[in-house]
Structures are given as structure tokens and as C-alpha cells.
One Martini backbone bead per residue (centre of mass of N, CA, C, O) as a GRO file, in nm:
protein
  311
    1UNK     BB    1  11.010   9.132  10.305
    2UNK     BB    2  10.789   9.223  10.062
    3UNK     BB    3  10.740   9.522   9.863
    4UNK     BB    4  10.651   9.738   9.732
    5UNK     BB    5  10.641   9.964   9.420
    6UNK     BB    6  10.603  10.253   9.272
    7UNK     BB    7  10.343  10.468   9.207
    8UNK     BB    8  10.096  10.693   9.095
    9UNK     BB    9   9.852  10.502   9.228
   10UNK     BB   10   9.633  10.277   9.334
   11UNK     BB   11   9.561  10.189   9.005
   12UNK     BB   12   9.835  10.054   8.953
   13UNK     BB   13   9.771   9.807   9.143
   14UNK     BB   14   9.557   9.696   8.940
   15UNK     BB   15   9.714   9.684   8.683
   16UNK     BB   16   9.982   9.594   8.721
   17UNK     BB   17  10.275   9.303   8.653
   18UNK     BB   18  10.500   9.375   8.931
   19UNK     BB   19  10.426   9.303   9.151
   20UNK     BB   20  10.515   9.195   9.457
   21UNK     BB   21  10.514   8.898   9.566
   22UNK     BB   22  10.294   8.661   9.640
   23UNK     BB   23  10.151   8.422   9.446
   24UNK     BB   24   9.738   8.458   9.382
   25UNK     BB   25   9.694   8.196   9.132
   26UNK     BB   26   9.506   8.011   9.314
   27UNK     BB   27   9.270   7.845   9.376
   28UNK     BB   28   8.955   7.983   9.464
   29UNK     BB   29   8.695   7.829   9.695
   30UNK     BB   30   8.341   7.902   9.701
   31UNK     BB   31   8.164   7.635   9.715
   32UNK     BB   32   8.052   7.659   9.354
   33UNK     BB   33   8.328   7.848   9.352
   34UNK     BB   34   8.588   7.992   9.126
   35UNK     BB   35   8.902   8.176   9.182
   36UNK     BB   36   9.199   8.282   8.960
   37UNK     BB   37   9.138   8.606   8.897
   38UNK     BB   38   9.271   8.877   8.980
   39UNK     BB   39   9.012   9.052   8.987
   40UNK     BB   40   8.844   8.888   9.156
   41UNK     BB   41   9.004   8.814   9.394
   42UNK     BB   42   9.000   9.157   9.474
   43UNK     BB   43   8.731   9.194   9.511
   44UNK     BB   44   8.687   8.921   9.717
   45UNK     BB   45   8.843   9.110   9.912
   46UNK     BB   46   8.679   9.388   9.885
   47UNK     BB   47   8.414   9.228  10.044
   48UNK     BB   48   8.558   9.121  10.315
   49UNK     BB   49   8.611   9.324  10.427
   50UNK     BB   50   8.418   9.503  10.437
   51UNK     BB   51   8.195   9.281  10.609
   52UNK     BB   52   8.412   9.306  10.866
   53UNK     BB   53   8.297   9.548  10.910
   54UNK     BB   54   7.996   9.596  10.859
   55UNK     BB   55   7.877   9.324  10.882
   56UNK     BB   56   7.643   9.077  10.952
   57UNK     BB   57   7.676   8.726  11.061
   58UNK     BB   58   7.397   8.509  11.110
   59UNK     BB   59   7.297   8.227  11.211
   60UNK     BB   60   7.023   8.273  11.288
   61UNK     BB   61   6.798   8.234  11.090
   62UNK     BB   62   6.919   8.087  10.838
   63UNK     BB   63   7.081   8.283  10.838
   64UNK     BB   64   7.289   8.616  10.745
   65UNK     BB   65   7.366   8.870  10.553
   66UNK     BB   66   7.392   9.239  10.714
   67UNK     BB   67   7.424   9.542  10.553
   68UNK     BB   68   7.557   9.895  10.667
   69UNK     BB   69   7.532  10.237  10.520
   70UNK     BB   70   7.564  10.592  10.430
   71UNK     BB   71   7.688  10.490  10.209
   72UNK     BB   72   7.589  10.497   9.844
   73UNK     BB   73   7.890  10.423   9.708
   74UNK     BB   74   7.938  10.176   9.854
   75UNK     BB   75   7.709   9.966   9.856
   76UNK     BB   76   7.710   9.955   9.528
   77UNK     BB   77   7.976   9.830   9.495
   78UNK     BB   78   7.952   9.569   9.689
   79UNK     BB   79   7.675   9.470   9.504
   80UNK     BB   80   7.831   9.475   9.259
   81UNK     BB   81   8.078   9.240   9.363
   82UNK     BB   82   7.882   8.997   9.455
   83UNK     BB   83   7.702   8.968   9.175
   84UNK     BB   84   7.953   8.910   9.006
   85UNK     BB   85   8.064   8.662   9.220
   86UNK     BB   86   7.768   8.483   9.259
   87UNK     BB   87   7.495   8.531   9.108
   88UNK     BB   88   7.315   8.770   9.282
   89UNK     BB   89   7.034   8.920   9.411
   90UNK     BB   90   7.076   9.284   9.576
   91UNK     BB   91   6.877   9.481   9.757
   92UNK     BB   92   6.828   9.815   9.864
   93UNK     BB   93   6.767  10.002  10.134
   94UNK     BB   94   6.620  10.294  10.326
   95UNK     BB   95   6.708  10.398  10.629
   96UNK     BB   96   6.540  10.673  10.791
   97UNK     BB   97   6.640  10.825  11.082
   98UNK     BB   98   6.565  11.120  10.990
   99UNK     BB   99   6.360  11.430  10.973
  100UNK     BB  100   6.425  11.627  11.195
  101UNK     BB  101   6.766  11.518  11.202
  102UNK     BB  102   7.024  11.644  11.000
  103UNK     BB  103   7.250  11.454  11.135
  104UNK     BB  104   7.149  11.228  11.027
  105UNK     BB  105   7.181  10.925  10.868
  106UNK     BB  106   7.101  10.746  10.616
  107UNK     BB  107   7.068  10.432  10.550
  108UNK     BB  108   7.236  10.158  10.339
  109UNK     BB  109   7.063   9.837  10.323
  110UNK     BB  110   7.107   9.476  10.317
  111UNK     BB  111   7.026   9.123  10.258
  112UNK     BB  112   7.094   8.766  10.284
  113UNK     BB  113   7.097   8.413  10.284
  114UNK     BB  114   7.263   8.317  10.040
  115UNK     BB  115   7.503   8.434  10.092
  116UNK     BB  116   7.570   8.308  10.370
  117UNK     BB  117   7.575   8.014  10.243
  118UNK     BB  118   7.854   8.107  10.065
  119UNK     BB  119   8.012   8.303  10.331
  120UNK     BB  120   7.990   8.061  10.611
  121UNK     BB  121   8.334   8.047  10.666
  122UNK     BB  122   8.326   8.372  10.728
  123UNK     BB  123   8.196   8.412  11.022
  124UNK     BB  124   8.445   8.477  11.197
  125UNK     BB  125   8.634   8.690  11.100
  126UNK     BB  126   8.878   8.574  10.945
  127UNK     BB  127   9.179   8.600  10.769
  128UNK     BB  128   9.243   8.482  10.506
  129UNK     BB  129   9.538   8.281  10.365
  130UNK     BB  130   9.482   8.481  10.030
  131UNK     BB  131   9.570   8.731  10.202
  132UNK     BB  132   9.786   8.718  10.388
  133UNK     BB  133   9.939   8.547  10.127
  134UNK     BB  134   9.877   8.777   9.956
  135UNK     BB  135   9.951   9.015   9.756
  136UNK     BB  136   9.937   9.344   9.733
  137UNK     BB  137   9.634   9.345   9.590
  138UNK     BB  138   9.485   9.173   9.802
  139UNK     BB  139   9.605   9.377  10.035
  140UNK     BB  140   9.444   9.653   9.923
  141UNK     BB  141   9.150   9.566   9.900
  142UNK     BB  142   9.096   9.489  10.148
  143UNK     BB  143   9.189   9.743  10.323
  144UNK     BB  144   8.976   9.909  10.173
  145UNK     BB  145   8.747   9.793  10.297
  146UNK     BB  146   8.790   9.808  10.573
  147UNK     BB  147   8.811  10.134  10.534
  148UNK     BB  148   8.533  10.199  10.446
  149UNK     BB  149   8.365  10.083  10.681
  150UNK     BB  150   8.606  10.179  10.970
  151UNK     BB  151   8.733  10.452  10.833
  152UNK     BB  152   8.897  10.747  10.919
  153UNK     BB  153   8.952  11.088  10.906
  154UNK     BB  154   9.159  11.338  11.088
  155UNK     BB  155   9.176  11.683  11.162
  156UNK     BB  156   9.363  11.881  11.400
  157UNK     BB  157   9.401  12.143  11.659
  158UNK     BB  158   9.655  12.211  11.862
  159UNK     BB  159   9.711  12.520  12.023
  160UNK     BB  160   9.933  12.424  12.280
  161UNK     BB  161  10.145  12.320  12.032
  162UNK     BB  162  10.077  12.467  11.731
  163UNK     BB  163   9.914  12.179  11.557
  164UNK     BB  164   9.885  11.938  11.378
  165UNK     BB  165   9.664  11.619  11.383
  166UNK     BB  166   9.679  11.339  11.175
  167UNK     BB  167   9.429  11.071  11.084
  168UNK     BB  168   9.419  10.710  11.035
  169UNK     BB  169   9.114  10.537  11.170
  170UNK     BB  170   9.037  10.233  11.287
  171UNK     BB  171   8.781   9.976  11.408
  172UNK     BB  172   8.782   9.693  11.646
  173UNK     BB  173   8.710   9.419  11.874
  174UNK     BB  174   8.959   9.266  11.699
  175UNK     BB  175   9.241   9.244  11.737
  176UNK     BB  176   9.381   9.008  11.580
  177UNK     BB  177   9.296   9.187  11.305
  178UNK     BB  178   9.460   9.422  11.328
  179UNK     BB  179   9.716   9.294  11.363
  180UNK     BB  180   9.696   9.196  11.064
  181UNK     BB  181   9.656   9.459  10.923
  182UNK     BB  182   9.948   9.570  11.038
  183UNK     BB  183  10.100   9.406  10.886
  184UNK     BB  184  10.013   9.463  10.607
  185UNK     BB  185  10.105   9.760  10.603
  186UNK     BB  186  10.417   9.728  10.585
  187UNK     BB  187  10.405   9.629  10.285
  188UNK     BB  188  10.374   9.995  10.258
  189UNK     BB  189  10.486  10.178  10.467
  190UNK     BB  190  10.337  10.137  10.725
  191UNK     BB  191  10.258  10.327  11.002
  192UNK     BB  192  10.123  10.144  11.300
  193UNK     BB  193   9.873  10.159  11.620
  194UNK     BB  194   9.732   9.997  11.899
  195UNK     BB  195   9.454  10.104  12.063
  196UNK     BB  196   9.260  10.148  12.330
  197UNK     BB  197   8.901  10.176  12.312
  198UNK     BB  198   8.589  10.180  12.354
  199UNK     BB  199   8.518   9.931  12.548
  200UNK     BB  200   8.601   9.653  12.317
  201UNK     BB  201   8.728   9.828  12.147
  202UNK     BB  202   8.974   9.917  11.901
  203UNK     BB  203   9.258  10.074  11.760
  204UNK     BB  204   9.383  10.220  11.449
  205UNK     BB  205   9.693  10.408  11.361
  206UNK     BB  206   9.774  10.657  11.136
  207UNK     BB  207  10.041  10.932  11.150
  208UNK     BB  208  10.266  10.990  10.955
  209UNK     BB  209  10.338  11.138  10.627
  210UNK     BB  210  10.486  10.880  10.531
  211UNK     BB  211  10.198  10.675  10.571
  212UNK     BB  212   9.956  10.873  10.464
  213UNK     BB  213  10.052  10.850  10.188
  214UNK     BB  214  10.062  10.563  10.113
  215UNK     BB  215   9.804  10.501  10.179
  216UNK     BB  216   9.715  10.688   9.939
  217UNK     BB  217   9.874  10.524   9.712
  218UNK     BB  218   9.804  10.232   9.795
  219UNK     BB  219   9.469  10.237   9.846
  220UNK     BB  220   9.252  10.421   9.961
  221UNK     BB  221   8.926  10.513   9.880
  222UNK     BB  222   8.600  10.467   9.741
  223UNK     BB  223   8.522  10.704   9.932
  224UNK     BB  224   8.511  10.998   9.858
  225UNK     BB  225   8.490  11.197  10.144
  226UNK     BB  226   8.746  11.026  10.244
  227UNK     BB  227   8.929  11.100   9.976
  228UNK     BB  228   8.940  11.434  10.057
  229UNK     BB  229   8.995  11.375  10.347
  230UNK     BB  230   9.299  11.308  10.281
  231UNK     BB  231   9.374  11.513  10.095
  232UNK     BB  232   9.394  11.734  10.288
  233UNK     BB  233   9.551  11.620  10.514
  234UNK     BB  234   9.848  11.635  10.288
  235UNK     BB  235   9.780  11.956  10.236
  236UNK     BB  236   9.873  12.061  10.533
  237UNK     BB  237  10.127  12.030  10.460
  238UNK     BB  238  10.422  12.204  10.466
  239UNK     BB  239  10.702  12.286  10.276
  240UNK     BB  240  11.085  12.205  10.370
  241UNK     BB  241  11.421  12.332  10.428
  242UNK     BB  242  11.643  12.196  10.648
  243UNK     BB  243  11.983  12.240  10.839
  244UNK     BB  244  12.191  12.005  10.950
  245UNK     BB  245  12.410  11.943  11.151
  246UNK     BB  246  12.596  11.681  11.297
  247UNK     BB  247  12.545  11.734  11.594
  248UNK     BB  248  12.226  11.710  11.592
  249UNK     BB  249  12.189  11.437  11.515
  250UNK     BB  250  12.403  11.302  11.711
  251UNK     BB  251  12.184  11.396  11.953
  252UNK     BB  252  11.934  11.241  11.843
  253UNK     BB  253  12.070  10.989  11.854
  254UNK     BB  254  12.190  10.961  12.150
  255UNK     BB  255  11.872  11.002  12.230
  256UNK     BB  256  11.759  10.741  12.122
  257UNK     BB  257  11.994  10.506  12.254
  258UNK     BB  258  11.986  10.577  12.565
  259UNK     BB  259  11.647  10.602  12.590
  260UNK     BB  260  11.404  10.538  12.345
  261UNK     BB  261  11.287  10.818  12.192
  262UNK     BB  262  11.124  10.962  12.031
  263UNK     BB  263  10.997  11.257  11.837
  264UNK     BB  264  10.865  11.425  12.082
  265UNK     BB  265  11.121  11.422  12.331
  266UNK     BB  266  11.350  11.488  12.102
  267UNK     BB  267  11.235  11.766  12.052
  268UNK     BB  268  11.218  11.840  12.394
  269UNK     BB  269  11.530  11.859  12.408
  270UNK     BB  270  11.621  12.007  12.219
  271UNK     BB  271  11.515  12.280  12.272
  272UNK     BB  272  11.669  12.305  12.514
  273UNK     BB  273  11.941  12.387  12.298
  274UNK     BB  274  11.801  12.529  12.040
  275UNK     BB  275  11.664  12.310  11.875
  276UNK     BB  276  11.427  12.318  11.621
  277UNK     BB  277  11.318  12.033  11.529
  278UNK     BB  278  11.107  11.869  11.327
  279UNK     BB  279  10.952  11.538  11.376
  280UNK     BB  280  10.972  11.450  11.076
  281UNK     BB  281  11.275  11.440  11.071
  282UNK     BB  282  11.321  11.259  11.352
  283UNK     BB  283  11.196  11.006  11.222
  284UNK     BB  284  11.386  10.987  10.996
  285UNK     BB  285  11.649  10.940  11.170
  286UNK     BB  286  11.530  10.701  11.267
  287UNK     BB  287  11.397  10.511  11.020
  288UNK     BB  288  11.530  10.552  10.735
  289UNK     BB  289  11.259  10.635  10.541
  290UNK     BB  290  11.400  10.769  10.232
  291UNK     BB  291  11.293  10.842   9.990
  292UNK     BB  292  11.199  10.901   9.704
  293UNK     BB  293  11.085  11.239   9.576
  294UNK     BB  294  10.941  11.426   9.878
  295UNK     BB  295  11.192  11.281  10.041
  296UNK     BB  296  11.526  11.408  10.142
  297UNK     BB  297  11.842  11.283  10.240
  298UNK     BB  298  12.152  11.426  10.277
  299UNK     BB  299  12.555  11.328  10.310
  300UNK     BB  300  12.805  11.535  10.451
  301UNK     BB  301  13.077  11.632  10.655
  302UNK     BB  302  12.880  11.842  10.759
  303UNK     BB  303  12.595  11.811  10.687
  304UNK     BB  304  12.232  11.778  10.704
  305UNK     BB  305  11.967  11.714  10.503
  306UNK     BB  306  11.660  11.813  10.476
  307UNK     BB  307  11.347  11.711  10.251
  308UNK     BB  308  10.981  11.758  10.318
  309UNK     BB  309  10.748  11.730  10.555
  310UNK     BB  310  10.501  12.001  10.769
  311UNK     BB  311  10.402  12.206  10.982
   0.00000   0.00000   0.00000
């Protein structure tokens, strides 16, 4: 698997000509249109993203498809690059949900039949093999998209825990689109996992520091309130540097051997011992991808270091 190299934000993905990954510069036909412009390509990725998310296709009445958002400058951008890739003129409108209670949000909102029978072979929101298929460029725009339509930041506080707890996480029906969304995370570095939620969706999850760094490197929201509440979450870590003898790893690695137990059981075992490891060392010490930058892990004979982010 080819993964991205470091970039200094995800502007440089968009723009970078080192990505690494399989070339997405074959010619894409979506009926009377041909796409085989980089810009374009990502450009028509992030917006079957976003319609995977927050659009409805729909086949009876000739056909249409509905796309509705709270946010307008989503909104806005998906409409700018619908008609710049399509060359269709399309109004949004705006659905005022309540006049009485202030915590609902208008809706804005258009439809198109036009557009509907241009993009009507992605109406099973299946996604296309020049996306799963294609560069890391063309899998971080899609994912953008289907992140700004679907996807929230939450930041709670544990209080019984002592701790925060930050998630990055999209919702669909579609599992087996998660299950390829999730696959396309790592990519990124991104580690995530998919979870029963309520009714018939399911939930995808970003959860751990070095994860939803990267989703923020490397994807990121172009909705603002997002991207802020993103970045907020980023900044609730703490900077640490604890020391830790060769003792305490090869205990915390022999139970992770012996039982397969992540780092919150490897947590409250080594408390027994009287070692308070932080769950994020404990990740590390699991997962082995200690990167360069702000997160960096040195061994020699005495002990180990570890250098990174925490509550």
C-alpha cells in the first residue's frame, strides 16, 4: 500500500506534484463530459462525495437529485463546482425550518433533473473504481466531501475517567461505503472503526491523537465551524515527555501479547503495577508509527522515551 508523504496542510495535497499512488490521468466520461485534468478530477470527487452524503437521487418524476445543508458555504461550493464541471445553471434556495425556535437551522437547498441525468449511473452511491482507484488527491477530496455532508468533530469530557474524549465521525447506511471509506483512511494514517448507531446507519470513528492529526493534515473540513471545532480538538492535547524504563514496555507489550488487549485495559493493568503510561505512549508502543515532528519515540538500553501528545 502507498501512503502519502508529509505535507505542511492539506493546500499542499491539492496542489503537491510528488504524491505518491497509482496516476488518476486516465479519461473520466460522465456522459457528454471528459475529465482528465487533475483539478477537475478532484474537484468531480469532492462532489460525489458531498451528494453520497447529503443528496438524494432520485429515479421517479424524471428523475432529480435533491441536495440539502444547514451550512452555506457548503453549499455554495458544491454549486460552484457542479456548474464549473458540468456547465448547468443551478439556484439554491433557502428553507427557513423555524421562525420561533432559534437552535433550528435553515436549510439550504436545490435540485436539479438536468444534473440527475448526468450523474444518474452514480445514483446507486456506489463509489466509482477512478476514486478508490485513484491517487491520494482524488481519495482526500472525495473524502472531504463526504466529511463536510456527513461528518462531525465532538469533544466530551469524562468526568469519572478524568479525561477528554475527541472523535471525528461520519454516519451512513451504506456500510459497505464506510467499510471503503475506512479503507481509503488509511491511506492517511488514519486509524478508524466502524460501529452500530442508531436504526439502520452505522458509524465510522477517528479517535486517536496521531489520527485525527492527519485527518486535519491531510483532508480536513471546508466548512469552517468544522474546521474550527477540528482544530479545537487538536489543541485540548497536552504536551508530554515521560520516561519509561525497558521494564515497563516489555510488561506493557507482554500483555498486549499474551491477552491482544488495546491500550485501555494495557492502562488499567499497568496501574495495578503502579505505572500510570498514558493511553496515547501505550498506542504508540502498540502500533509502532511514531513519526517524525511532534510525536518521536528513541530506544537504548536503559530506557525508553517517549515524546507526544496527550490529555
Amino acid at each position: 500500500m502507498q501512503h502519502v508523504k508529509h505535507f505542511a496542510d492539506v493546500q499542499d495535497i491539492i496542489d503537491a506534484t510528488t504524491i505518491t499512488g497509482k496516476n488518476s490521468m486516465s479519461v473520466i466520461s460522465i456522459k457528454q463530459f471528459k475529465f482528465s485534468n487533475k483539478n477537475k478530477l478532484s474537484k468531480l470527487a469532492y462532489c460525489l462525495g458531498s451528494l453520497f452524503g447529503d443528496g438524494c437521487l432520485y429515479h421517479n418524476d424524471r428523475g432529480r437529485i435533491i441536495f440539502s445543508s444547514c451550512d452555506k458555504e457548503f453549499t455554495e461550493i458544491l454549486v460552484k463546482y457542479l456548474e464549473e464541471l458540468f456547465k448547468i445553471k443551478l439556484k439554491i434556495r433557502i428553507d427557513r425550518l423555524s421562525l420561533k425556535n432559534i437552535k433550528w437551522e435553515d436549510a439550504y437547498i436545490f435540485s436539479s433533473r438536468p444534473l440527475f441525468k448526468i450523474l444518474e449511473q452514480f445514483s446507486n452511491k456506489q463509489i466509482p473504481e477512478f476514486i478508490l482507484n485513484g491517487d491520494v488527491l482524488i481519495k482526500a477530496s472525495f473524502l472531504r466531501g463526504f466529511f463536510d455532508a456527513e461528518g462531525n468533530v465532538n469533544i466530551n469530557i469524562i468526568k469519572n475517567r478524568g479525561e477528554i474524549q475527541r472523535r471525528v465521525s461520519c454516519f451512513s447506511n451504506n456500510k459497505k461505503m464506510l467499510e471503503n471509506i475506512k479503507s481509503m483512511l488509511e491511506h492517511f494514517y488514519i486509524k478508524s472503526c466502524i460501529t452500530k448507531s442508531k436504526g439502520n446507519n452505522y458509524r465510522l470513528i477517528i479517535w486517536n491523537y496521531q489520527s485525527i492529526y492527519n485527518y486535519k493534515k491531510y483532508i480536513n473540513f471546508n466548512i469552517l465551524r468544522k474546521r474550527e471545532k477540528l482544530k479545537k480538538a487538536i489543541q485540548t492535547y497536552k504536551q508530554i515527555q515521560t520516561r519509561w524504563s525497558n521494564e515497563v514496555y516489555n510488561l506493557a507489550m507482554y500483555i498486549r501479547l499474551r491477552k491482544n488487549y488495546g491500550s485501555v485495559k494495557i492502562h488499567k493493568i499497568l496501574l495495578n503495577y503502579g505505572f500510570n503510561v498514558h493511553k496515547p505512549t501505550i498506542e504508540a508502543w502498540i502500533y509502532r508509527k511514531i513519526k517524525r515532528g511532534e510525536t518521536k519515540m528513541t530506544e537504548n538500553a536503559d530506557n525508553i522515551v517517549f515524546v507526544g501528545k496527550n490529555f
